[in-house]
SERO-4910 file (N, C-alpha, C, O; in steps of 0.05 Angstrom, whole numbers):
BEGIN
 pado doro    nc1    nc2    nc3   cac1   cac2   cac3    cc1    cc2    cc3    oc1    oc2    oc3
  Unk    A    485    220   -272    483    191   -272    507    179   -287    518    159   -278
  Unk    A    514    190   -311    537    181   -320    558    188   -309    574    177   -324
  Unk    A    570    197   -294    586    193   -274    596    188   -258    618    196   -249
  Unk    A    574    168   -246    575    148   -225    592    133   -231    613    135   -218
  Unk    A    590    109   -255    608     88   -260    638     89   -260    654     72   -255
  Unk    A    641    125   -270    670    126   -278    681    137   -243    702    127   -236
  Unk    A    672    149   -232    670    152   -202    676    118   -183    695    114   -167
  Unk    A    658    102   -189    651     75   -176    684     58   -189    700     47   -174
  Unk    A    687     60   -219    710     44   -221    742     62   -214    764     51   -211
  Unk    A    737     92   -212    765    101   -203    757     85   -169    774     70   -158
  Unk    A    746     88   -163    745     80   -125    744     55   -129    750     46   -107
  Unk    A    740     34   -148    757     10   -147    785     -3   -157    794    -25   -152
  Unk    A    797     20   -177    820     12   -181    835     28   -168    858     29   -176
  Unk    A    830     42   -148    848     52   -130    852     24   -107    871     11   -100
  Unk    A    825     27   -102    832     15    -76    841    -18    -81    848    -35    -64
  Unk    A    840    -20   -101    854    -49   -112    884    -49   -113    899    -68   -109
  Unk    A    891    -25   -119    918    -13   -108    928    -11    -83    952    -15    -78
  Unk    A    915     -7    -70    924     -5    -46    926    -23    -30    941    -30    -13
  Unk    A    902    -32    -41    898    -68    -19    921    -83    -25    932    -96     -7
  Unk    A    929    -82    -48    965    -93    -58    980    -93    -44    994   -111    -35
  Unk    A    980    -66    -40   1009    -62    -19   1013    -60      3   1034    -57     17
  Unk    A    974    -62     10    978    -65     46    991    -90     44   1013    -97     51
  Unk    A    969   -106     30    982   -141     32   1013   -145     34   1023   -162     49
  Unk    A   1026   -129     18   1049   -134     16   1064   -124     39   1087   -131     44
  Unk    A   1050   -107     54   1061    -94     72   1087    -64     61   1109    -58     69
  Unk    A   1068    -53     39   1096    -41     31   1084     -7     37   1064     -8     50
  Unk    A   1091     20     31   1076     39     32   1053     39     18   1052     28     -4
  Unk    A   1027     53     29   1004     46     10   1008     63    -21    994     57    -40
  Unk    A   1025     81    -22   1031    104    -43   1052     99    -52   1069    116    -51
  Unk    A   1056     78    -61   1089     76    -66   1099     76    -98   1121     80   -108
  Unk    A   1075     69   -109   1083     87   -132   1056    103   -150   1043     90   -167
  Unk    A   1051    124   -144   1027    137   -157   1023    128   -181   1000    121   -186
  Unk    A   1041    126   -202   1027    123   -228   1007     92   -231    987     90   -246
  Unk    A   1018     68   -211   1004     55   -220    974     57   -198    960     37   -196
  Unk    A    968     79   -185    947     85   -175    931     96   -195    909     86   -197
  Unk    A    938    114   -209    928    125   -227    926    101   -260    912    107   -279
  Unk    A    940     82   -259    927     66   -284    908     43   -262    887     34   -273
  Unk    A    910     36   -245    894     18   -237    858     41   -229    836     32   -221
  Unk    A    865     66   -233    843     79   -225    823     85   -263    799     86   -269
  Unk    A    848     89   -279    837     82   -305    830     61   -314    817     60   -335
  Unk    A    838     38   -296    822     14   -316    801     16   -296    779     22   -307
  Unk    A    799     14   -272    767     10   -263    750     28   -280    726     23   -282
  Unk    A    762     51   -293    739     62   -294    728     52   -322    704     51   -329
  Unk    A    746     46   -336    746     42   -364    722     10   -364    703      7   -380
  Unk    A    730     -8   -345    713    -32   -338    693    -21   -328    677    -23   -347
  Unk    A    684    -11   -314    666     -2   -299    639     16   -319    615     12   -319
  Unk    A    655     34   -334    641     44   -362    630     24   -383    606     23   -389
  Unk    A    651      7   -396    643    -21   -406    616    -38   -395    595    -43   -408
  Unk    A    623    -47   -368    610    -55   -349    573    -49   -356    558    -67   -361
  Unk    A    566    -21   -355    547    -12   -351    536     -1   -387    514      8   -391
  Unk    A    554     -4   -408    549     -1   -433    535    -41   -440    512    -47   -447
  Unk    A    558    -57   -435    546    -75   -433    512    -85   -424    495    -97   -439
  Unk    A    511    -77   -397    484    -86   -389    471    -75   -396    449    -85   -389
  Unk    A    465    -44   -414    446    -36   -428    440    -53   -456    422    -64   -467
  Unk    A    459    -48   -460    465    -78   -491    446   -101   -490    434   -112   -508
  Unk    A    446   -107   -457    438   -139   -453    416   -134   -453    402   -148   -468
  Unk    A    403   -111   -435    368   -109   -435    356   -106   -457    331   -108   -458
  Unk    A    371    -99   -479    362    -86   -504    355   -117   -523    335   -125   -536
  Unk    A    375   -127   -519    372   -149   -530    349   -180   -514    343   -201   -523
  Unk    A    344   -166   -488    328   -193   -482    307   -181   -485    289   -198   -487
  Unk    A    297   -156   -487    272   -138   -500    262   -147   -523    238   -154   -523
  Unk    A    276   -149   -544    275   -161   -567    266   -183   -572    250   -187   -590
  Unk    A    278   -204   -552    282   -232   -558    249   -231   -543    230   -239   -557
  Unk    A    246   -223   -520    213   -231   -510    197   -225   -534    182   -242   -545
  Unk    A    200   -199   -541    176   -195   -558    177   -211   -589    160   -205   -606
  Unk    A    195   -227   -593    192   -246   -607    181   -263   -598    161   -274   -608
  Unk    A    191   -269   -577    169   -294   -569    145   -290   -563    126   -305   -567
  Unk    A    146   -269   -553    109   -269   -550     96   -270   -567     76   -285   -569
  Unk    A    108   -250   -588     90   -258   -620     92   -284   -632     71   -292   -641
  Unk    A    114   -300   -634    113   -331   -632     93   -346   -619     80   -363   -631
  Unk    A     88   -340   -590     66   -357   -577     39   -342   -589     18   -355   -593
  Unk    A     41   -322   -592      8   -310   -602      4   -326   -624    -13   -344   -625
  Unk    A     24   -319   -647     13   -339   -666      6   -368   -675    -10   -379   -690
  Unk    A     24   -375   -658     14   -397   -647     -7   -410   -634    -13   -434   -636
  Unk    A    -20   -391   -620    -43   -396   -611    -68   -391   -626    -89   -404   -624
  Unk    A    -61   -365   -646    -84   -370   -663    -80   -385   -689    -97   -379   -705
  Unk    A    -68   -399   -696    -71   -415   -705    -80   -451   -691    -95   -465   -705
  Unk    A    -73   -458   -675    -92   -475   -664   -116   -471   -656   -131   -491   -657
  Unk    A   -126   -443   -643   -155   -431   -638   -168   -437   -665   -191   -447   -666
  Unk    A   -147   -428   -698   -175   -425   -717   -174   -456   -718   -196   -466   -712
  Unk    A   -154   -477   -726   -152   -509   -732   -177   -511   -713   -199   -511   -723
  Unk    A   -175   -513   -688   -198   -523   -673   -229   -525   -675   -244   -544   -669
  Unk    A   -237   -489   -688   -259   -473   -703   -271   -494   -714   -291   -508   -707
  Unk    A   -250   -494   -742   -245   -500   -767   -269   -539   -758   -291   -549   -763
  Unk    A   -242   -545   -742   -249   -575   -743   -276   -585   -731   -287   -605   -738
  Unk    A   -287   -563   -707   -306   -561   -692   -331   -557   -720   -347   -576   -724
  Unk    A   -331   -538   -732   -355   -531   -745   -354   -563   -776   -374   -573   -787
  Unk    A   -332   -567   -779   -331   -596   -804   -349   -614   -787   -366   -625   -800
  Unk    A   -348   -618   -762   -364   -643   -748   -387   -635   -748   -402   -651   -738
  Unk    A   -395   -617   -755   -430   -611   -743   -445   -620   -765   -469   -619   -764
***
C-alpha cells in the first residue's frame, strides 16, 4: 500500500513531462534528467499528499469528539437545570 503513492506520483511527473513536449511538439525524451526530477517531485507530492490527509482525519477525529463531549455536556446540564426547576415548582 505504501507504494502506491510513490508509484501514482512517478506516473504523474512523468507524464507531466511529456505532455510538455508533446505540446511543444518537441521529442517526447528529450532530455531524461528532467523526466526523472519531474518523476521525483510527483512522487515526493504525492507522498506528502497522502501524509497530509492522514494528518487531516486525525485531526477532524479529534475535533468531533470534542464536540460531542461539548454537546453531551451540554445537554446534561440543561436536563439537570430543568429537574432541578421542575421539582422547586411542586
Amino acid at each position: 500500500m505504501p507504494s502506491t503513492p510513490v508509484v501514482i506520483g512517478a506516473l504523474l511527473g512523468l507524464g507531466t513531462q511529456v505532455y510538455s513536449n508533446a505540446l511543444r511538439k518537441l521529442p517526447l525524451m528529450r532530455h531524461p534528467w528532467e523526466h526523472l526530477l519531474g518523476m521525483g517531485l510527483g512522487t515526493i507530492f504525492t507522498t506528502q499528499l497522502v501524509k497530509w490527509d492522514s494528518k487531516l482525519q486525525e485531526d477532524l477525529d479529534k475535533m468531533l469528539e470534542k464536540a460531542k463531549a461539548a454537546n453531551e455536556r451540554r445537554y446534561l446540564v440543561n436536563l439537570i437545570s430543568l429537574y432541578s426547576s421542575f421539582i422547586l415548582s411542586q
